[in-house]
RODO-2510 file (C-alpha; in nm, 4 decimals, decimal comma):
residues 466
     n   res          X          Y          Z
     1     x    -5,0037     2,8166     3,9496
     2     x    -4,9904     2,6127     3,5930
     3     x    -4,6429     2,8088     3,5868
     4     x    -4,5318     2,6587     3,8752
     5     x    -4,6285     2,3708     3,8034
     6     x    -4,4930     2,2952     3,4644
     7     x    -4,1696     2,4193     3,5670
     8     x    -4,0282     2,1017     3,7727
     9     x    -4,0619     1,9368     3,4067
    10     x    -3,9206     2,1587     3,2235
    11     x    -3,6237     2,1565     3,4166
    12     x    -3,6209     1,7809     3,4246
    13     x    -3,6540     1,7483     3,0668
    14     x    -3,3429     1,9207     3,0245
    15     x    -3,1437     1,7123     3,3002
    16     x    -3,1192     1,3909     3,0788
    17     x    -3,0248     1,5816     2,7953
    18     x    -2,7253     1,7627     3,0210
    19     x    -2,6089     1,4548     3,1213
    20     x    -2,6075     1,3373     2,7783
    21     x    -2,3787     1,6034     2,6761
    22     x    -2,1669     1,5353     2,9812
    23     x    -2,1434     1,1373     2,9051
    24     x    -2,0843     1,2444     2,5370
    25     x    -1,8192     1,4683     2,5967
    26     x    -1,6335     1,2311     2,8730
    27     x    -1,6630     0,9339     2,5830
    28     x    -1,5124     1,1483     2,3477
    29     x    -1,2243     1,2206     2,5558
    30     x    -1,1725     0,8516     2,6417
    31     x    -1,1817     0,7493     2,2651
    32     x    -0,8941     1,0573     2,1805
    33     x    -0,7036     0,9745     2,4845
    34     x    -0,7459     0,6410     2,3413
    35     x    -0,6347     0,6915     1,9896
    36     x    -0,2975     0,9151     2,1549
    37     x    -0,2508     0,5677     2,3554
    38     x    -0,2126     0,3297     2,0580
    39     x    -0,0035     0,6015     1,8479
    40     x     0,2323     0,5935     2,1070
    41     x     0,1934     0,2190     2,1466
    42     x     0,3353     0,2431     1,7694
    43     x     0,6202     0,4709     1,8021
    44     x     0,7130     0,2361     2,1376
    45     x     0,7800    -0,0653     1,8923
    46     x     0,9307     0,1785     1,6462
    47     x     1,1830     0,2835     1,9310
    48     x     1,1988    -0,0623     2,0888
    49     x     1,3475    -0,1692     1,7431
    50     x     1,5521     0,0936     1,6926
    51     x     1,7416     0,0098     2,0623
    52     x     1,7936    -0,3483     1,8951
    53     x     2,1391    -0,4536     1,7944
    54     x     2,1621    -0,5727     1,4094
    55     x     2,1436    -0,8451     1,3839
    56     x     1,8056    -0,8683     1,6572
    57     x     1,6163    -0,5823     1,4495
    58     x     1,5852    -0,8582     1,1646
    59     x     1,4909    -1,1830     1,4550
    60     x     1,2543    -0,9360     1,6731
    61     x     1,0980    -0,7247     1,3737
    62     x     0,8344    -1,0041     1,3258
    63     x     0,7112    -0,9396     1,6535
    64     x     0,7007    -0,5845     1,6578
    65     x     0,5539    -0,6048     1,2994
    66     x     0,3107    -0,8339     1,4219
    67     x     0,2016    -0,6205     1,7788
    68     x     0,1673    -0,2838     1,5784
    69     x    -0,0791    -0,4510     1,3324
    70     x    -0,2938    -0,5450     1,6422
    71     x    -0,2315    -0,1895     1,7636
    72     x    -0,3206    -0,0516     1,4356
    73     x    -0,6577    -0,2187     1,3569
    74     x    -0,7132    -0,1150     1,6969
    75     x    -0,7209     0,2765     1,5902
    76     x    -0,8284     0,1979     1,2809
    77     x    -1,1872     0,0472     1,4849
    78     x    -1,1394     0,4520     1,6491
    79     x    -1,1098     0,6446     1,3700
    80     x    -1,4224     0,4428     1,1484
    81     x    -1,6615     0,4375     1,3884
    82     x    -1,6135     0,7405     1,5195
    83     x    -1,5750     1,1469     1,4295
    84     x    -1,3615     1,2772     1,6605
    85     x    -1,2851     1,6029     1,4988
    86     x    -0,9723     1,7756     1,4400
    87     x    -0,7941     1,6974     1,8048
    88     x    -0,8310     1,3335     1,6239
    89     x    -0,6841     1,4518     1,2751
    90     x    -0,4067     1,5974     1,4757
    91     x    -0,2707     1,3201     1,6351
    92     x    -0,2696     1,0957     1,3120
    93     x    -0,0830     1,3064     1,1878
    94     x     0,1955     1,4093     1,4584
    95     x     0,2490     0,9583     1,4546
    96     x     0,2375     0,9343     1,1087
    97     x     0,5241     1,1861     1,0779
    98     x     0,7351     1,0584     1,4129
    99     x     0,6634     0,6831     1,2771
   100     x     0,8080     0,7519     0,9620
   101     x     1,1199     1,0224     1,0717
   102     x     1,2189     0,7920     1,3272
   103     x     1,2897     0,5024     1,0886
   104     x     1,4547     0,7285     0,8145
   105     x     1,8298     0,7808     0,8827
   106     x     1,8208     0,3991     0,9574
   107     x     1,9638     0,1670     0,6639
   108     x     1,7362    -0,0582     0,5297
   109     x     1,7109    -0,4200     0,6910
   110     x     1,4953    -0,6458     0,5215
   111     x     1,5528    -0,5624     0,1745
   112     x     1,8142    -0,4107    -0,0725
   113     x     1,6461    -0,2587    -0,3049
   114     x     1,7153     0,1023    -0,2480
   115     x     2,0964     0,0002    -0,3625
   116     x     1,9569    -0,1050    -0,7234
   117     x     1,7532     0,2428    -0,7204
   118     x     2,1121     0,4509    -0,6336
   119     x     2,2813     0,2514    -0,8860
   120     x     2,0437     0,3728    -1,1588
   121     x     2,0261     0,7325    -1,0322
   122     x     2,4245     0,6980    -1,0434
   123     x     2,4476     0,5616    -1,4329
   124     x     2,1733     0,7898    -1,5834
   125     x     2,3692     1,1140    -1,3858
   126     x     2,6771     0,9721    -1,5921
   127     x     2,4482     0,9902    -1,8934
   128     x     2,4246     0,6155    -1,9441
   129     x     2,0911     0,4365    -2,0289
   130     x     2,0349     0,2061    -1,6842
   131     x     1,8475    -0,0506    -1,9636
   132     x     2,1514    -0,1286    -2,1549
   133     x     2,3793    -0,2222    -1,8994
   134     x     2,3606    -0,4341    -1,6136
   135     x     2,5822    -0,3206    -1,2789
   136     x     2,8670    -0,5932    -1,3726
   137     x     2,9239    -0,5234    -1,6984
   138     x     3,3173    -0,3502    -1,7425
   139     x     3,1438    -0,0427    -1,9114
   140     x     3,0263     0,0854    -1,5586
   141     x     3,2993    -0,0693    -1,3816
   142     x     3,4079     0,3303    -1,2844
   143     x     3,1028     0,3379    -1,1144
   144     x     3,1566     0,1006    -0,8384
   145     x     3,1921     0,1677    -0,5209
   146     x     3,2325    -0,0477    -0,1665
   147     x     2,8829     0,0805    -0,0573
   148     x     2,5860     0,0801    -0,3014
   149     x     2,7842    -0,1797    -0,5697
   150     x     2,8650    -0,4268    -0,3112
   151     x     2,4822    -0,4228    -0,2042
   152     x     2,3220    -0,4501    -0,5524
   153     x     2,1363    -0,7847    -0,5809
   154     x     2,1684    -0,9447    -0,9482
   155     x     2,4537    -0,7341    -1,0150
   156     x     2,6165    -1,0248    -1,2357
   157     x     2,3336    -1,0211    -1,4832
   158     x     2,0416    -0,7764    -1,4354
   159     x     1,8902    -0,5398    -1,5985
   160     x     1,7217    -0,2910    -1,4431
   161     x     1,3446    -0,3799    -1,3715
   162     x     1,1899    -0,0231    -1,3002
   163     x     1,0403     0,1784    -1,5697
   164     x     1,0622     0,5661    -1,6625
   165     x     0,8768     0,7265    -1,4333
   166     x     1,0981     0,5317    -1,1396
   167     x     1,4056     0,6346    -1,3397
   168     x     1,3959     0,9847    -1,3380
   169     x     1,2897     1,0165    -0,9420
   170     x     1,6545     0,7653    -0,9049
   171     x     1,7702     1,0239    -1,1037
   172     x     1,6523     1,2997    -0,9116
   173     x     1,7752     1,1260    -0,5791
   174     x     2,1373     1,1169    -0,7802
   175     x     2,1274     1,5110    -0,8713
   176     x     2,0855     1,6136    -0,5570
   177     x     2,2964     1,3960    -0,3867
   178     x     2,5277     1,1467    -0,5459
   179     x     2,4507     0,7623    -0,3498
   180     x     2,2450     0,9233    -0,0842
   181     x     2,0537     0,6784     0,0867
   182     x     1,8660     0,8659     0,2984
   183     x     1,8005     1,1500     0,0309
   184     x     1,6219     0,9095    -0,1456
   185     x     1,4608     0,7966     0,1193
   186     x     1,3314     1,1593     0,2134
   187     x     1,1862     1,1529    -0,1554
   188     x     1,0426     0,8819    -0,1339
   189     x     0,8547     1,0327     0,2248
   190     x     0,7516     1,3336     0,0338
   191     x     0,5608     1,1290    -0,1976
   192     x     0,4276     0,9455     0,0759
   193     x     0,3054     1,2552     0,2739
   194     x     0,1528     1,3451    -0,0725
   195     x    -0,0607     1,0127    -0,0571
   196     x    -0,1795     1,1368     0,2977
   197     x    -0,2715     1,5069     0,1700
   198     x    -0,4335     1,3313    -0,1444
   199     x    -0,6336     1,1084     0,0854
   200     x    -0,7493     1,4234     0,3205
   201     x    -0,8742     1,5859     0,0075
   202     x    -1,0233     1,2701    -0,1100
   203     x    -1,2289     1,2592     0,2195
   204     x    -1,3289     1,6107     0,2819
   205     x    -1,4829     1,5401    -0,0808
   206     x    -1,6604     1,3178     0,0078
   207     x    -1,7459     1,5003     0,3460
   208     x    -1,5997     1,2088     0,5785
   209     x    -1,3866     1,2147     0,8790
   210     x    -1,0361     1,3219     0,8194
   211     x    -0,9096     1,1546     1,0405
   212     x    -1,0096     0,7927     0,8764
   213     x    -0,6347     0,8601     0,7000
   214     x    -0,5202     0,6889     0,9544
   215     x    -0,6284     0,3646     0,8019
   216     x    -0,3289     0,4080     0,5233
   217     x    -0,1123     0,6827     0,7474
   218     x    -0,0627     0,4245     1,0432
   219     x    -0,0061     0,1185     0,8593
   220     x     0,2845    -0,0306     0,9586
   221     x     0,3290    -0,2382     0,6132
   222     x     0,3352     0,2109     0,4995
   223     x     0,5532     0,2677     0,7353
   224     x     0,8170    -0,0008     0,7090
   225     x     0,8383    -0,0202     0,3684
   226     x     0,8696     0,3247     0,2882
   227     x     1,0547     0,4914     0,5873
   228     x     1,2371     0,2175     0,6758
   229     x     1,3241    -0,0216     0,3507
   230     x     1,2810     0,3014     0,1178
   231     x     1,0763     0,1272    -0,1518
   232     x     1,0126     0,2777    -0,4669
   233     x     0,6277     0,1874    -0,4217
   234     x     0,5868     0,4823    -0,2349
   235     x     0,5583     0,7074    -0,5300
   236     x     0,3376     0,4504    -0,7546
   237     x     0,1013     0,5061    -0,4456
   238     x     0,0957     0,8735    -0,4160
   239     x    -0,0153     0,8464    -0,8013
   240     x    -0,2421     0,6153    -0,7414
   241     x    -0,4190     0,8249    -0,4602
   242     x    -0,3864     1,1597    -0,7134
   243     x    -0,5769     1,0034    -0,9798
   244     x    -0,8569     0,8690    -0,6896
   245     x    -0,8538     1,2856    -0,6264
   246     x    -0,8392     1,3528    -0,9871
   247     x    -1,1280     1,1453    -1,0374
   248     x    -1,2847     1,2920    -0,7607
   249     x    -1,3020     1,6292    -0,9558
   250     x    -1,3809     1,4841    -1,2877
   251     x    -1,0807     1,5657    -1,4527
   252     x    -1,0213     1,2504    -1,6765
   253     x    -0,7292     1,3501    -1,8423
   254     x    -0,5423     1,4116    -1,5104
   255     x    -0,6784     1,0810    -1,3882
   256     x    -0,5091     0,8884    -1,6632
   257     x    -0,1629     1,1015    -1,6762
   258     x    -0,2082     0,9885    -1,3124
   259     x    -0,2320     0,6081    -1,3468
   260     x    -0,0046     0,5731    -1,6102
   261     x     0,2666     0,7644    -1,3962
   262     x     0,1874     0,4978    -1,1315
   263     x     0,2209     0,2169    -1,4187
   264     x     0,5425     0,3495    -1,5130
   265     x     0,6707     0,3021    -1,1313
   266     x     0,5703    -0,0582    -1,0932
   267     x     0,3665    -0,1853    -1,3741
   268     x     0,0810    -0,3436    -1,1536
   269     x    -0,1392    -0,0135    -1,0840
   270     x    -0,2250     0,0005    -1,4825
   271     x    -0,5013    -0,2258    -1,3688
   272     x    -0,6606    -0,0083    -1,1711
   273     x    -0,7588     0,1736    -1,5286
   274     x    -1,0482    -0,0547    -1,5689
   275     x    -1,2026     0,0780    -1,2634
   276     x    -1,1765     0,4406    -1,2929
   277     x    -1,3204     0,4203    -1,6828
   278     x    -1,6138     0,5478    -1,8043
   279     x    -1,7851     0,4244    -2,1269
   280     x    -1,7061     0,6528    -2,4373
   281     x    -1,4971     0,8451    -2,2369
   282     x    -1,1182     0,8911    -2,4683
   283     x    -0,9211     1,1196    -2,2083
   284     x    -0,7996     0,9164    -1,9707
   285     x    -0,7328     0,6488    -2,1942
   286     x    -0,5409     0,8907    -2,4274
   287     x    -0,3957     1,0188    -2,1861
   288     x    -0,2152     0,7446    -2,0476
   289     x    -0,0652     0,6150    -2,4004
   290     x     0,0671     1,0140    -2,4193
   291     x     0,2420     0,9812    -2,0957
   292     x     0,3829     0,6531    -2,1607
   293     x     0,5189     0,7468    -2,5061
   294     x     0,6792     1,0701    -2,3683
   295     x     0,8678     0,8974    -2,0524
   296     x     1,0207     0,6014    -2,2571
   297     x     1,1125     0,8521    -2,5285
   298     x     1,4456     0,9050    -2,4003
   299     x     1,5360     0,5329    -2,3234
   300     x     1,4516     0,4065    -2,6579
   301     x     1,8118     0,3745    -2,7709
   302     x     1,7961     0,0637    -2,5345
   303     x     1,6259    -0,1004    -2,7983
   304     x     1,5198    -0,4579    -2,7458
   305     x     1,5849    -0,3885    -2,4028
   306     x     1,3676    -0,0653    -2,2716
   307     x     1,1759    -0,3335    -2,0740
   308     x     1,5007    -0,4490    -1,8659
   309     x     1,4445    -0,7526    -1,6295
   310     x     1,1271    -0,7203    -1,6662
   311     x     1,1313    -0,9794    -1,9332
   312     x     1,3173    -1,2193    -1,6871
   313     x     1,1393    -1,1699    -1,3637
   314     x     0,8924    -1,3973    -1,3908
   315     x     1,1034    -1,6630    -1,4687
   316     x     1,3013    -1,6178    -1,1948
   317     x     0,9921    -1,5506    -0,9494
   318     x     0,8842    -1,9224    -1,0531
   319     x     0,5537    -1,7660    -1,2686
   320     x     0,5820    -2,0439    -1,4889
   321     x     0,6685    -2,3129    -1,2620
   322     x     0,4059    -2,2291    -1,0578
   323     x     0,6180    -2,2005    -0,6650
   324     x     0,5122    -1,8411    -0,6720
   325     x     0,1458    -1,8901    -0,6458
   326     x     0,0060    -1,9937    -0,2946
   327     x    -0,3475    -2,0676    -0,4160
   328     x    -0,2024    -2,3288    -0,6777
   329     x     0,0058    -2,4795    -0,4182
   330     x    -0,2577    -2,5123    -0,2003
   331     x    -0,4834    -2,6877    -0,4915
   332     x    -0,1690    -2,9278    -0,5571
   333     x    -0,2654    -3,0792    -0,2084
   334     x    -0,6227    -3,1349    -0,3482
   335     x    -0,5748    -3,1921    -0,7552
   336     x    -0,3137    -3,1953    -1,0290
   337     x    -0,3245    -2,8198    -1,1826
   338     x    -0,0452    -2,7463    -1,4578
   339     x     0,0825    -2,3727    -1,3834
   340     x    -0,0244    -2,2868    -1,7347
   341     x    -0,3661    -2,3804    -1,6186
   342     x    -0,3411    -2,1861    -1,3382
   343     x    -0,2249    -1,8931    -1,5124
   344     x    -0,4964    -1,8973    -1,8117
   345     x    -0,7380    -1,8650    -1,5082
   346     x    -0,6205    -1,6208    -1,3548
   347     x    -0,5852    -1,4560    -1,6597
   348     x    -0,9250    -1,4904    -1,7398
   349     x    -1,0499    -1,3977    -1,3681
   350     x    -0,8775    -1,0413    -1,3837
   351     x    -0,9946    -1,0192    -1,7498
   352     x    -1,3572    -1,0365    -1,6834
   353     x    -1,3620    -0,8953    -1,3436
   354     x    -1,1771    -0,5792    -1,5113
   355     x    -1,4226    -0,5800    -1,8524
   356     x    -1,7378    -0,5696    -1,5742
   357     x    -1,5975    -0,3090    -1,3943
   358     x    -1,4846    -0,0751    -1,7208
   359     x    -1,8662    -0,1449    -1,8833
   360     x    -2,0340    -0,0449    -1,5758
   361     x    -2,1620     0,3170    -1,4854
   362     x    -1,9975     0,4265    -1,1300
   363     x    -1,9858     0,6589    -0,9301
   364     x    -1,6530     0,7980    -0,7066
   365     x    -1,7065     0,5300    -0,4478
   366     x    -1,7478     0,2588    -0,6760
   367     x    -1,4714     0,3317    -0,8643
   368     x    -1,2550     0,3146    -0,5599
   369     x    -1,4022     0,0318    -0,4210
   370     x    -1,3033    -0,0955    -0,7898
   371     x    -0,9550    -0,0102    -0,7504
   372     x    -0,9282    -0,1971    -0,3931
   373     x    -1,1674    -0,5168    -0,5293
   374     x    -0,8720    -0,5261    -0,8452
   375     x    -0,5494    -0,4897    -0,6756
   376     x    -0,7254    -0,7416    -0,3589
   377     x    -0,8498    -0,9826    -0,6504
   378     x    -0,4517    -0,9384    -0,8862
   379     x    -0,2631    -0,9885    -0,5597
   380     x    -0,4882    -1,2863    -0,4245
   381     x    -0,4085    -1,4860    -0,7492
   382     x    -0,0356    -1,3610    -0,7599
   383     x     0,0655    -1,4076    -0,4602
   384     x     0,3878    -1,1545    -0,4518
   385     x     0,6384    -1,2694    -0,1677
   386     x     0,7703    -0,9517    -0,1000
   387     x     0,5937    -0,7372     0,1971
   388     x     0,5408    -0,3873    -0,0135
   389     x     0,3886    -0,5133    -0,2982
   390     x     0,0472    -0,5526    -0,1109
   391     x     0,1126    -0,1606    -0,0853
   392     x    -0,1296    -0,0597    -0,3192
   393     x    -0,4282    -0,1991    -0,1290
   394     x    -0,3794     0,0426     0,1377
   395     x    -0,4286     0,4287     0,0334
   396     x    -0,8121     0,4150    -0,1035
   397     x    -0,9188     0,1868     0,2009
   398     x    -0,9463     0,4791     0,4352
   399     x    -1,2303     0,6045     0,1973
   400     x    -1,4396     0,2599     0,1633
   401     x    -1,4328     0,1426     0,5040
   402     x    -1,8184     0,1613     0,5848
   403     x    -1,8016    -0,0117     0,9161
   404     x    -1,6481    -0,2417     1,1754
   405     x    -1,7872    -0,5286     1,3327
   406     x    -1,6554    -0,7653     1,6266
   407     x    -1,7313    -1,0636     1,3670
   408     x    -1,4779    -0,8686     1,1215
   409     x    -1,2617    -0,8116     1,3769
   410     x    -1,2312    -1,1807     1,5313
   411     x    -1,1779    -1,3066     1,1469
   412     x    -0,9059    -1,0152     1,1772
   413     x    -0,7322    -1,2351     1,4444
   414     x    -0,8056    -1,5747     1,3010
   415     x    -0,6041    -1,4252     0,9475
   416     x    -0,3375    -1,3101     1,1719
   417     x    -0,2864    -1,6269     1,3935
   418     x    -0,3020    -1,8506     1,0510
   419     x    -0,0053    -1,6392     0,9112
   420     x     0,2022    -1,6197     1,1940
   421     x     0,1914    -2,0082     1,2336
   422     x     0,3113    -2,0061     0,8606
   423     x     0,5760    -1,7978     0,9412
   424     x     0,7464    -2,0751     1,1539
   425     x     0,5699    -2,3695     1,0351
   426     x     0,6768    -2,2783     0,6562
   427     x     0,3649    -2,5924     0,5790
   428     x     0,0562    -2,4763     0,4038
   429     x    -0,2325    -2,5939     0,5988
   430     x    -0,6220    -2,5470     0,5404
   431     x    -0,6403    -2,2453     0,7818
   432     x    -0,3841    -2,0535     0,5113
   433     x    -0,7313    -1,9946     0,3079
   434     x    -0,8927    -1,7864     0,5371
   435     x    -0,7907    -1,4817     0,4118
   436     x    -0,8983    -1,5644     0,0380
   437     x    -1,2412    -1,7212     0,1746
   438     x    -1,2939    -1,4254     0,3315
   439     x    -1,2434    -1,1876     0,0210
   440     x    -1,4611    -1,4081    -0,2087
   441     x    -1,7575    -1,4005     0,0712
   442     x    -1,7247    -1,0195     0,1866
   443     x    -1,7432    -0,9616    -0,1663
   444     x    -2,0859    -1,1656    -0,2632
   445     x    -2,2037    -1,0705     0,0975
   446     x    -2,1026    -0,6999     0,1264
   447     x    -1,8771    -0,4762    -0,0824
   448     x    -1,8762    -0,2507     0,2149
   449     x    -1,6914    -0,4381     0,4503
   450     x    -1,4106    -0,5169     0,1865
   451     x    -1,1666    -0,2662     0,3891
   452     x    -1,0885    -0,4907     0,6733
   453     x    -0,9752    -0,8138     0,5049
   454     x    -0,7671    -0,5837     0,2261
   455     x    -0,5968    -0,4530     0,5338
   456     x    -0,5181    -0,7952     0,6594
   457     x    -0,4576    -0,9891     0,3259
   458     x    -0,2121    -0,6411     0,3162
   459     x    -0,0505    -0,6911     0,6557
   460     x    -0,0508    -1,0913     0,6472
   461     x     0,1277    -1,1424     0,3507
   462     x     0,4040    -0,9171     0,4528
   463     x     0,4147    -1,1643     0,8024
   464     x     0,4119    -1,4667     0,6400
   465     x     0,6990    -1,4039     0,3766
   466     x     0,9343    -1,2499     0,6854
***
């Protein structure tokens, strides 16, 4: 009888914990079915803007821009909160490929940058320096052509701006095929797939989901900039996320070949160096100086000019004149602030954020969150007006995302709102400072949570610079 008559409960005990399994099981399905729904909802805008004339890619890509960044923090929400194992991992990355093939063979349309990279892929295959001469000069005058000449912006009287390590993948591009567009742009991809493998290792380190890639795989700023506008960026990332997975393994001296290969792209990511240092530690350090030395070794007969435009850019960027700052401008409205001013603070901001950093013991996921807090905290007080150079706050985000909030995600929509306003406003109101407000406060509030408003300070720069 006491069999009997424990067995109704044992059989209800298990009922709850059946349909448990069942309810798990059908919520899992609805969050993958989910996830499929806003990768397509990606590639739809992708194709939408493909179907566009000309001249309407260019007046309708804000829009589409704009609707895929929704989409995306949408998936990003998915793939943070939670595990959906590899059927998940899988369809990250089927879009991330199809997002970034589809936009390939097209020719870039919001920037011409790529033409300046052909150009010096084309000199240095003639075996002429690209730091000695700029495009106009009747020296290279042979090497003009209707295409890639006529499409070279400061032809008259530019140097190049892009260092070794840019120089030889130009180079590369030109060896293989001579003013291919689209074979540079398929080098470019192949460092960009590298960034996505480096950021799966990263995570299966670190024994997180894979599928968090997503958060720098499905960026559209990744996307566009790379697959579409071909932007030499895309291999200062994929260094950047092979020294995080250098790191990752302890291998210091691979960690600073790493970074100074990124440094020698675009000459921003040598910050990141203070946050991936340890104290007494001579490797990394030695190794970048090695690295540099050996990839300007063969430009040296430039001379006084082995740094290019370099020298120039800020000039012409209004650095010292202070337009290209949108913090200062914004101060303007409140107090007088000379631009030297400005700049001395700034100066001194990065300085001691980066000495704090360097003296501090960390481990892996401090020293990424360092990388993310110093590119954030470099392009905050910079203020670049060009879309891809917020590119670097993207590939170790997927790592330091923590959690997601509704609170983070309405602030997401506030940031978004304020910048598309700007975009047709062009007037710099109070609700511009949201963004910044929100990194200083995160950052005294929560290190954790410093992934969403990267992502946005990312996404709504690009938007309000269209």
């Amino acid at each position: 009888m006491g069999n009997h008559a424990d067995a109704p409960e044992v059989v209800g005990a298990h009922l709850p914990k059946a349909w448990a399994s069942t309810g798990e099981a059908r919520a899992r399905a609805l969050r993958l079915v989910a996830l499929l729904a806003l990768g397509g909802g990606l590639l739809t805008f992708n194709l939408l803007w493909l179907a566009a004339k000309d001249l309407d890619r260019v007046r309708y890509f804000f829009w589409f821009f704009n609707a895929q960044t929704v989409i995306y923090l949408g998936a990003c929400v998915l793939v943070v909160r939670y595990d959906l194992g590899r059927p998940a991992l899988l369809i990250v990355l089927l879009f991330a490929a199809v997002l970034r093939l589809s936009l390939i063979p097209t020719a870039p349309a919001l920037s011409t940058d790529i033409y300046r990279y052909i150009w010096d892929g084309t000199v240095q295959a003639h075996g002429i320096n690209p730091f000695i001469y700029h495009p106009a000069a009747p020296e290279l005058s042979h090497l003009r052509d209707p295409y890639v000449y006529e499409n070279i912006n400061r032809r008259e009287y530019a140097l190049t701006a892009y260092p070794p390590a840019a120089q030889l993948v130009f180079l590369l591009s030109a060896l293989l095929r001579p003013r291919g567009l689209t074979t540079l742009k398929l080098i470019f991809l192949v460092f960009d797939f590298a960034t996505v493998g480096a950021l799966l290792l990263l995570l299966q380190r670190l024994e997180m989901n894979p599928a968090r890639v997503a958060v720098y795989a499905w960026s559209p700023l990744a996307v566009w900039e790379i697959a579409q506008n071909g932007h030499v960026d895309a291999v200062a990332v994929a260094f950047i996320a092979l020294a995080g997975l250098a790191a990752a393994h302890g291998r210091r001296g691979t960690t600073g070949v790493m970074l100074a290969l990124a440094a020698l792209v675009k000459i921003y990511p040598a910050v990141l160096a203070a946050a991936f240092y340890k104290k007494w530690d001579w490797r990394m350090p030695t190794a970048m100086a090695a690295t540099a030395a050996i990839l300007y070794t063969p430009y040296l007969g430039a001379g006084s000019s082995i740094l290019g435009f370099l020298i120039h850019y800020p000039h012409e960027e209004g650095f010292f004149s202070g337009e290209r700052f949108l913090l200062l401008q914004r101060l303007h409205q409140l107090m007088p602030m000379p631009p030297t001013v400005y700049l001395a603070v700034a100066a001194l901001t990065m300085i001691s954020v980066a000495a704090y950093l360097a003296l501090r013991d960390k481990d892996l996921k401090q020293q990424l969150r360092g990388c993310t807090l110093l590119a954030g905290l470099f392009l905050l007080l910079v203020s670049p007006q060009y879309g891809w150079y917020y590119l670097w706050l993207l590939p170790f985000l997927s790592v330091t995302v923590e959690r997601v909030t509704a609170t983070q995600m309405a602030g997401a929509a506030v940031v978004l709102l304020s910048f598309a306003r700007y975009h047709f406003s062009k007037r710099l109101t109070p609700d511009l400072l949201v963004a910044p407000l929100a990194v200083i406060i995160s950052l005294v509030r929560d290190a954790a949570v410093q992934w969403w408003w990267l992502m946005l300070l990312a996404s709504a720069a690009f938007l309000s610079w269209v």
